[in-house]
N, CA, C and O atoms as CSV, one atom per row, in Angstrom:
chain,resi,resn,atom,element,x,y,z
A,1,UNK,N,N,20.737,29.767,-23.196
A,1,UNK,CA,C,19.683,29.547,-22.237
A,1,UNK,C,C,20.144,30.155,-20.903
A,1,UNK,O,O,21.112,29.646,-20.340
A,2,UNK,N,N,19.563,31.129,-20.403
A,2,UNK,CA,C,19.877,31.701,-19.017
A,2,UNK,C,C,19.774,30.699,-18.064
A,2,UNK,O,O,19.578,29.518,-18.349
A,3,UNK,N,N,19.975,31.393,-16.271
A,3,UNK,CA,C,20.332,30.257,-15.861
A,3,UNK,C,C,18.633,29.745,-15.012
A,3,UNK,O,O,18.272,28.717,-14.439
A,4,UNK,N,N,18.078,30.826,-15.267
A,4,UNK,CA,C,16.709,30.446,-14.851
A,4,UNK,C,C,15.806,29.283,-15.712
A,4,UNK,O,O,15.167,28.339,-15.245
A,5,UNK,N,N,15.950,29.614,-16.878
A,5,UNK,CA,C,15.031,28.727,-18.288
A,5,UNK,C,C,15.732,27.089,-17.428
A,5,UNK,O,O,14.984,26.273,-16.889
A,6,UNK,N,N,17.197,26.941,-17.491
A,6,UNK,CA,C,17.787,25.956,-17.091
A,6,UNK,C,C,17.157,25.134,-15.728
A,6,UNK,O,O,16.822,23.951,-15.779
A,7,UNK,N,N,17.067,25.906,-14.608
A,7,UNK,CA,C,16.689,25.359,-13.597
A,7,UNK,C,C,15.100,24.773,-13.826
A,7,UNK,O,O,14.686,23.749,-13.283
A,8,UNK,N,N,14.507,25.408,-14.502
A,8,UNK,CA,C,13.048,25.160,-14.682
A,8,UNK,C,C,13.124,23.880,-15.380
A,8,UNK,O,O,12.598,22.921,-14.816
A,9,UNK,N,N,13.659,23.708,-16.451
A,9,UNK,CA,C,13.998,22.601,-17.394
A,9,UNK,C,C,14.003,21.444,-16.644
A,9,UNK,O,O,13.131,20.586,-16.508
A,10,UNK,N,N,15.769,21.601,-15.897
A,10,UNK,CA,C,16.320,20.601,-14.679
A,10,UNK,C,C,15.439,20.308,-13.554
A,10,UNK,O,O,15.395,19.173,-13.078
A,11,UNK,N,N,14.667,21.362,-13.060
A,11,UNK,CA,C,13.581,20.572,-11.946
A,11,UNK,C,C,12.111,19.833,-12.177
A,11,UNK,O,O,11.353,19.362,-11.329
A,12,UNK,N,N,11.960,19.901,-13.779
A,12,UNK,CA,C,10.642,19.105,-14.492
A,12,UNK,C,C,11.618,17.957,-14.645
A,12,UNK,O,O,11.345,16.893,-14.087
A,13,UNK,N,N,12.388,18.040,-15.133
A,13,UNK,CA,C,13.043,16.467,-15.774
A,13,UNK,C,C,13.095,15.718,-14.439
A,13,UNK,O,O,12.858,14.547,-14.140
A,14,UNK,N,N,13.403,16.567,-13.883
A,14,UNK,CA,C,13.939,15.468,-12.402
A,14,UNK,C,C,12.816,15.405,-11.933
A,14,UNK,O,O,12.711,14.357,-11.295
A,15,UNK,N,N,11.539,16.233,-11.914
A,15,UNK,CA,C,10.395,15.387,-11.095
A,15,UNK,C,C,9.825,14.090,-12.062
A,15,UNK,O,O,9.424,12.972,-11.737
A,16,UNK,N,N,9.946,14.633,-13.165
A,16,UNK,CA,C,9.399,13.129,-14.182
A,16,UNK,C,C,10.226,11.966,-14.001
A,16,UNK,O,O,9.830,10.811,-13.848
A,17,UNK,N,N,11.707,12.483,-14.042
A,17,UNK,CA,C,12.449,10.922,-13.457
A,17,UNK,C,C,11.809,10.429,-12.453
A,17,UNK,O,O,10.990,9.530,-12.645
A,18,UNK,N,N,12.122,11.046,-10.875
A,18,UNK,CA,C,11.663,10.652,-9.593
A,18,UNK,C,C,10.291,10.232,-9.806
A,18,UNK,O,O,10.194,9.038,-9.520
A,19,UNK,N,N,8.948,10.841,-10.279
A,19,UNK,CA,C,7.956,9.794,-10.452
A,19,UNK,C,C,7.839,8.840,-10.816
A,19,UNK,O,O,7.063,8.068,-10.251
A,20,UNK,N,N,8.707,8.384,-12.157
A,20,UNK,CA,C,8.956,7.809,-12.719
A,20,UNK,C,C,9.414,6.457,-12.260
A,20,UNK,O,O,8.964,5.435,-12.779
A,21,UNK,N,N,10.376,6.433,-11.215
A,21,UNK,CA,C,11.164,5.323,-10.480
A,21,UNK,C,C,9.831,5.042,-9.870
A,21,UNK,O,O,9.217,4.151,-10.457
A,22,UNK,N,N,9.139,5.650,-8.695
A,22,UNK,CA,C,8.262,5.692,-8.132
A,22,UNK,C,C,7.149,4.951,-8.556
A,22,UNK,O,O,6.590,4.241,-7.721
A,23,UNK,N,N,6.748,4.990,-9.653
A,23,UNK,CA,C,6.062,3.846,-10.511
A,23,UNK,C,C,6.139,3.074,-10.685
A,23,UNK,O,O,5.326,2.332,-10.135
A,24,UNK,N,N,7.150,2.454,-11.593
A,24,UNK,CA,C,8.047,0.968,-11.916
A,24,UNK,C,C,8.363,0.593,-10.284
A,24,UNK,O,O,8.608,-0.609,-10.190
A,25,UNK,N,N,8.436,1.448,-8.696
A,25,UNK,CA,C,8.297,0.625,-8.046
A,25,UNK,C,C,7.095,0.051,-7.242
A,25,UNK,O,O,7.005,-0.791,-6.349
A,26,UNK,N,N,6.420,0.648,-7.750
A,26,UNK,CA,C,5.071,0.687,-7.138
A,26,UNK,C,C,4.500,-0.709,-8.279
A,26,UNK,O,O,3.576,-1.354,-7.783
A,27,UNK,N,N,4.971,-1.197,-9.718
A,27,UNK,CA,C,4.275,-2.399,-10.249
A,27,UNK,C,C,5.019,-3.636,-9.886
A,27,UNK,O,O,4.391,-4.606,-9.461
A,28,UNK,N,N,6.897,-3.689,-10.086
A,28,UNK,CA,C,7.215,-4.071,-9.784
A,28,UNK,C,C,7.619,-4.989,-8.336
A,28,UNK,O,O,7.900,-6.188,-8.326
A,29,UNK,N,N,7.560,-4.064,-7.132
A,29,UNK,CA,C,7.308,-4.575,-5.492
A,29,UNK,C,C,6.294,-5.249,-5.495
A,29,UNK,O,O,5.386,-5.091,-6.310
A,30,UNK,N,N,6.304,-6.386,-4.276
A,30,UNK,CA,C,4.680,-7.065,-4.290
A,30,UNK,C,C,3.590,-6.166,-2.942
A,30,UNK,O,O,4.049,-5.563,-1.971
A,31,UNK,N,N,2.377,-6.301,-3.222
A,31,UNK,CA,C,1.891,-6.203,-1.936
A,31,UNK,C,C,1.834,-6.314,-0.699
A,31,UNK,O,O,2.707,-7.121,-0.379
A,32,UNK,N,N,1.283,-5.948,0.201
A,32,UNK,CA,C,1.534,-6.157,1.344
A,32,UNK,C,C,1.714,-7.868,1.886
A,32,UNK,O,O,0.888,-7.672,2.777
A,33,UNK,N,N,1.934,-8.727,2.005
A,33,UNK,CA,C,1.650,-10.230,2.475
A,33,UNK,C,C,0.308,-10.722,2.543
A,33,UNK,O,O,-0.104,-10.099,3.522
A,34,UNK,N,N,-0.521,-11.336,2.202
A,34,UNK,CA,C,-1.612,-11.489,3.058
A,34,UNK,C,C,-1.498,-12.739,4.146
A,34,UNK,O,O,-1.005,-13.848,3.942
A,35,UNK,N,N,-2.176,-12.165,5.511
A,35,UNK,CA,C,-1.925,-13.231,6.914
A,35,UNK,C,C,-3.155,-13.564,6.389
A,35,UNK,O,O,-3.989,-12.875,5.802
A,36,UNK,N,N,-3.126,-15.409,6.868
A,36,UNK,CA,C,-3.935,-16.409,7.191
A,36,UNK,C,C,-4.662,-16.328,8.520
A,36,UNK,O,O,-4.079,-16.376,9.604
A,37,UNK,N,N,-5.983,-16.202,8.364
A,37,UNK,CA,C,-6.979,-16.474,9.416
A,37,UNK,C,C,-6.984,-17.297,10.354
A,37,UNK,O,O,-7.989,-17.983,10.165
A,38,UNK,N,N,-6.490,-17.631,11.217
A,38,UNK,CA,C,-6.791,-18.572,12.060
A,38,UNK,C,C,-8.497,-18.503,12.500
A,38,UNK,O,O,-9.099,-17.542,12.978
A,39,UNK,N,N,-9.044,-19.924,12.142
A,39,UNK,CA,C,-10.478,-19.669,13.098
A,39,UNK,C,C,-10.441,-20.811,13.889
A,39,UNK,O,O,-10.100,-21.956,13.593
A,40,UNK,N,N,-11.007,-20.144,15.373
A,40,UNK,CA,C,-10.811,-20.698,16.323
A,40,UNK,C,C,-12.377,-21.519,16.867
A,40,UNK,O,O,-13.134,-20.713,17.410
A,41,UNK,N,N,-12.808,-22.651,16.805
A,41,UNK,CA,C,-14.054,-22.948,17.278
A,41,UNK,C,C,-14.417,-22.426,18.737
A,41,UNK,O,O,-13.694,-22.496,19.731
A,42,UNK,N,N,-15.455,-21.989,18.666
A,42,UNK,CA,C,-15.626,-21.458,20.106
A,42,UNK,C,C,-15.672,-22.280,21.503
A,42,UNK,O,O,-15.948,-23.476,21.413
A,43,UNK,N,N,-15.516,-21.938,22.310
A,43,UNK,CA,C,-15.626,-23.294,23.444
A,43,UNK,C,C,-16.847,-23.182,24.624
A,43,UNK,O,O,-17.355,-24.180,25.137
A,44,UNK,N,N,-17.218,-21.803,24.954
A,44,UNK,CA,C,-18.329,-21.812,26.015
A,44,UNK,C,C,-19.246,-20.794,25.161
A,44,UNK,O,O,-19.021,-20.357,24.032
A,45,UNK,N,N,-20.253,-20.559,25.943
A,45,UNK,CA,C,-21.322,-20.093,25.742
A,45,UNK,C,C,-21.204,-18.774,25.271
A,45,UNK,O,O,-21.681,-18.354,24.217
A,46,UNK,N,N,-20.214,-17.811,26.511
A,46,UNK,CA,C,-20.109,-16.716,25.523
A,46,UNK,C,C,-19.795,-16.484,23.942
A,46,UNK,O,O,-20.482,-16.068,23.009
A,47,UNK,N,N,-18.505,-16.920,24.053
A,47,UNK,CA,C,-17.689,-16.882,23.037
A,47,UNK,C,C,-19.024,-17.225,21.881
A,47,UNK,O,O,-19.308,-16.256,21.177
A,48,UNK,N,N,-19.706,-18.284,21.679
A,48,UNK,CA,C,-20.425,-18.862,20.692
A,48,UNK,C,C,-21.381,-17.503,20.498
A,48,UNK,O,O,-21.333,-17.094,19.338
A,49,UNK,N,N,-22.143,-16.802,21.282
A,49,UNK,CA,C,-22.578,-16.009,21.467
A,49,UNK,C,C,-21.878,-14.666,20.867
A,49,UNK,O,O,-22.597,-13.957,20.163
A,50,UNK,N,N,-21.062,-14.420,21.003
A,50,UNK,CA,C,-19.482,-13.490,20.491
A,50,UNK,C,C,-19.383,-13.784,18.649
A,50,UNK,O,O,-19.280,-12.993,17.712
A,51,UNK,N,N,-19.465,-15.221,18.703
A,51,UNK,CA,C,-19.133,-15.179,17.359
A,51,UNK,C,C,-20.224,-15.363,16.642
A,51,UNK,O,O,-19.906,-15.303,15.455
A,52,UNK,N,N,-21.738,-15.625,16.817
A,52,UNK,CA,C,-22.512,-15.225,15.896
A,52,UNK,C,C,-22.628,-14.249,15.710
A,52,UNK,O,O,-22.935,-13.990,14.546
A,53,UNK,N,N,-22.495,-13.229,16.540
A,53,UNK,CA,C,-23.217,-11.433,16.192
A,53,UNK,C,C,-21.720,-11.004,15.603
A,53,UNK,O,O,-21.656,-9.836,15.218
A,54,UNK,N,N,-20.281,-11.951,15.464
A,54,UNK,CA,C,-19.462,-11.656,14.297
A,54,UNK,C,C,-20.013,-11.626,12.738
A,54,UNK,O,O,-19.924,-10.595,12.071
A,55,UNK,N,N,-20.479,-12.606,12.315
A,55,UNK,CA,C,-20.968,-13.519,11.440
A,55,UNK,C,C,-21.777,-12.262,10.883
A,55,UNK,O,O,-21.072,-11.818,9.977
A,56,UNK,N,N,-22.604,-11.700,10.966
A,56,UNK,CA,C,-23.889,-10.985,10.927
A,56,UNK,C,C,-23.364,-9.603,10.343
A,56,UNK,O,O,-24.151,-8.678,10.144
């Protein structure tokens, strides 16, 4: 095998490895965290005002 056939060989194998890891870490790792909402009752007029046209 010349030394070209070789390199071609060696740089497919190694991208299928490297994807490869890349996968198993991508099922294995967890997601991002999910943060908890704080909801805050509103206290004056704006704000109440603020948070219906949230709602919507």
């Amino acid at each position: 095998m010349d030394d070209f056939k070789l390199k071609v060989v060696l740089s497919i194998l190694g991208g299928i490895v490297f994807s490869f890891i890349f996968i198993l870490l991508a099922f294995v790792l967890p997601p991002e965290k999910k943060e908890e909402k704080i909801i805050v009752k509103p206290k004056g007029k704006l704000e109440q005002i603020s948070h219906s046209l949230k709602e919507r």
